[in-house]
C-alpha positions as a Markdown table, in Angstrom:
| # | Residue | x | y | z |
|---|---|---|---|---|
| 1 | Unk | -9.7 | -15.0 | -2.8 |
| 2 | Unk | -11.6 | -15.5 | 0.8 |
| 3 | Unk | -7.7 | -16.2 | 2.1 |
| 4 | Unk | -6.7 | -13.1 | 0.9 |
| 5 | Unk | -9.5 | -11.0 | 2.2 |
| 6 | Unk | -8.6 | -12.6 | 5.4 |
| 7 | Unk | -5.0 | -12.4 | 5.8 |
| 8 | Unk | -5.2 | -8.5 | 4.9 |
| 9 | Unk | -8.3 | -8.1 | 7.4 |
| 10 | Unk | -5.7 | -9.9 | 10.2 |
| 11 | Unk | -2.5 | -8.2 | 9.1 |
| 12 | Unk | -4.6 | -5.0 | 9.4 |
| 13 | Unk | -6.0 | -6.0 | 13.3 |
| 14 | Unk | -9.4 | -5.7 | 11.7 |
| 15 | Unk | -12.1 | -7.6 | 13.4 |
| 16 | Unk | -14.7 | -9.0 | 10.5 |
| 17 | Unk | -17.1 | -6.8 | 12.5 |
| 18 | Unk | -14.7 | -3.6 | 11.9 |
| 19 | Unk | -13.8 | -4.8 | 8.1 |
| 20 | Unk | -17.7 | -4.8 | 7.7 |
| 21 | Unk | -18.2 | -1.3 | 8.9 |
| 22 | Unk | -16.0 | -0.1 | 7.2 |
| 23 | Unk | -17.1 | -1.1 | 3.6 |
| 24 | Unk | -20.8 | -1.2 | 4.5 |
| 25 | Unk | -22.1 | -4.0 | 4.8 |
| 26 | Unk | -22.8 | -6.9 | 7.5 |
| 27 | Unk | -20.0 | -9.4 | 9.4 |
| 28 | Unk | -22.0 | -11.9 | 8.2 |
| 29 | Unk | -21.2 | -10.8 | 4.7 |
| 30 | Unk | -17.6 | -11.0 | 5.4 |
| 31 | Unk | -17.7 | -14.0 | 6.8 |
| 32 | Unk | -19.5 | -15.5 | 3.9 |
| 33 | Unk | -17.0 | -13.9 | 1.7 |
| 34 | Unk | -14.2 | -15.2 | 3.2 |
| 35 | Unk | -15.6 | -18.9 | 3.2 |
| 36 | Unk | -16.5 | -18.1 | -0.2 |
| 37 | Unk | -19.6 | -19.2 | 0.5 |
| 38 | Unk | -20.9 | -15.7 | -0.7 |
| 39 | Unk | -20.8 | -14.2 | -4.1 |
| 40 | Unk | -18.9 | -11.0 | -4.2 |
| 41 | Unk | -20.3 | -8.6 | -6.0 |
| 42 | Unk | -18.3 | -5.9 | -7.9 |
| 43 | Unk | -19.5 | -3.0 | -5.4 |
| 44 | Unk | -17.9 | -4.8 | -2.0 |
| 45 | Unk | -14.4 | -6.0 | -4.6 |
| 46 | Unk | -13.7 | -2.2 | -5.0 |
| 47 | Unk | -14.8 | -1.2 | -1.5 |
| 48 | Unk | -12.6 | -4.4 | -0.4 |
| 49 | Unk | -10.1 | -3.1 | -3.1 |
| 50 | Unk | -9.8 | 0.8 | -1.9 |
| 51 | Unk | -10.3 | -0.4 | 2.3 |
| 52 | Unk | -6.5 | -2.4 | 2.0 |
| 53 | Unk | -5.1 | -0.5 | -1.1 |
| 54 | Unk | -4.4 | -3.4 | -2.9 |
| 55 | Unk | -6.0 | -3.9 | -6.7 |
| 56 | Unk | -8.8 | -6.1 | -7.3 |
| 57 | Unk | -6.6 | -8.6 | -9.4 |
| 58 | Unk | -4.7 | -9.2 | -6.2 |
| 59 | Unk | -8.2 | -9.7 | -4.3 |
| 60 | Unk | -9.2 | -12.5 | -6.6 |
| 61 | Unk | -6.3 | -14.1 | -6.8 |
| 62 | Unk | -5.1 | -12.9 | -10.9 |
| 63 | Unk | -2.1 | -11.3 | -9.4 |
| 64 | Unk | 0.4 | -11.6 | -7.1 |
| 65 | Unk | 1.0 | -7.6 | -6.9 |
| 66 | Unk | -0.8 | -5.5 | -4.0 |
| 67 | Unk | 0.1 | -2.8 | -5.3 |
| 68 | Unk | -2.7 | 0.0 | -5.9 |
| 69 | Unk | -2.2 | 1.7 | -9.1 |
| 70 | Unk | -2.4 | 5.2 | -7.6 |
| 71 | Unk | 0.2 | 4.3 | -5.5 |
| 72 | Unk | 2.1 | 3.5 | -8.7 |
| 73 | Unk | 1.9 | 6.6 | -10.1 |
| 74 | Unk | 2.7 | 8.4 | -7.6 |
| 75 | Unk | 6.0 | 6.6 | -7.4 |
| 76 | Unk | 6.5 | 7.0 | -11.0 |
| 77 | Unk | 6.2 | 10.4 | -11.1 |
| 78 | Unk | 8.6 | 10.6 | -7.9 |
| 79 | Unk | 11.1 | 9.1 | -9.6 |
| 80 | Unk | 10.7 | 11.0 | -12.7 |
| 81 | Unk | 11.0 | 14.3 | -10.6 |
| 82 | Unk | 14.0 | 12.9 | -8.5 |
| 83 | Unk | 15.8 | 11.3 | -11.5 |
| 84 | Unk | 18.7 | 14.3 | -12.3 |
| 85 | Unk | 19.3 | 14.2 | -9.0 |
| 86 | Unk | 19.9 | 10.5 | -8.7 |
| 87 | Unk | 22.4 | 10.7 | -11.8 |
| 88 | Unk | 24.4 | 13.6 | -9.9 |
| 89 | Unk | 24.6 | 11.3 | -7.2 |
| 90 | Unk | 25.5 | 8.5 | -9.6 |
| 91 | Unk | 28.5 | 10.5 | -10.7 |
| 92 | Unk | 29.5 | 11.1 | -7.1 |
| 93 | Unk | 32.9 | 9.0 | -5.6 |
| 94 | Unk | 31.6 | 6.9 | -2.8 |
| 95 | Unk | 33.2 | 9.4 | -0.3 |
| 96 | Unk | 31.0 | 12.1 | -1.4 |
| 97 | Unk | 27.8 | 9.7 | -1.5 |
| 98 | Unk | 27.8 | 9.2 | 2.2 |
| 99 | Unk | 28.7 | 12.9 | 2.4 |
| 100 | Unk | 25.4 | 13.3 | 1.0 |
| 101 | Unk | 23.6 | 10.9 | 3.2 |
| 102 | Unk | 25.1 | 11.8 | 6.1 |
| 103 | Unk | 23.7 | 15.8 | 5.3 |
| 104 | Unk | 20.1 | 14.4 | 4.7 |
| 105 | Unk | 20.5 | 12.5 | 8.0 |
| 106 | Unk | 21.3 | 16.0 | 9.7 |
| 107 | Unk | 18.7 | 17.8 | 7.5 |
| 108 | Unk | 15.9 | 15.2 | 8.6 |
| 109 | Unk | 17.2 | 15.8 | 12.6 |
| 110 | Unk | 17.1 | 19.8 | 12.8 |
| 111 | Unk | 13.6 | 19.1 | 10.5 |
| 112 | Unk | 12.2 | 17.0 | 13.1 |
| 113 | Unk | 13.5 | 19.2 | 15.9 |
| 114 | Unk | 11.5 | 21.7 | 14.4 |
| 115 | Unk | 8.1 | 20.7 | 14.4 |
C-alpha cells in the first residue's frame, strides 16, 4: 500500500508536505503511511482515495484497477447515450467512417476557434 500512496503522490508532483495539506493531516503522517509504519485509518484511505481518484481497493493493494467508481459510471452512461450512434457508424463503409471523422475534426477546429 505505502508504494502506492507514493507513486501516485510522485506521479501527481505532490510534495508529502502538499499531499498532507491536502487531506488534512501532517507530512509526518504521510510519511509514516507510506513506510507503513503508521496505521491508516479509514478517514485518511477515503481522503487518500477521493485526493488521486483511485478506489480504496487499489490503495491497499486488493486491486489492480484505479479506476474511481464515479468515473465508471459516468462512462457507462456515456456509452449508453452514444451507443445508436456508434452502430450507425458501425454500418458505415470505411470511406464514409473517416468522412465522419474528418467532420468531427473540422467541427472541433471552428469549436475551438470560437471560444
Amino acid at each position: 500500500m505505502e508504494n502506492r500512496i507514493r507513486e501516485l503522490r510522485k506521479n501527481r508532483g505532490m510534495n508529502q508536505e502538499a499531499l498532507a495539506s491536502f487531506i488534512g493531516v501532517s507530512q509526518q503522517t504521510i510519511s509514516k503511511i507510506e513506510r507503513n509504519t503508521d496505521s491508516l485509518s479509514v478517514d485518511i484511505l477515503i481522503r487518500l482515495s477521493d485526493q488521486f481518484n483511485v478506489t480504496t481497493d487499489y490503495l491497499l493493494g486488493l486491486s489492480d484497477e484505479k479506476r474511481n467508481i464515479s468515473t465508471e459510471r459516468r462512462v457507462r452512461d456515456k456509452l449508453e447515450e452514444y451507443h445508436d450512434f456508434v452502430g450507425e457508424y458501425e454500418k458505415l463503409n470505411e470511406y464514409n467512417k473517416k468522412a465522419v471523422v474528418e467532420i468531427i475534426k473540422a467541427l472541433r477546429e471552428i469549436q475551438g476557434s470560437e471560444l
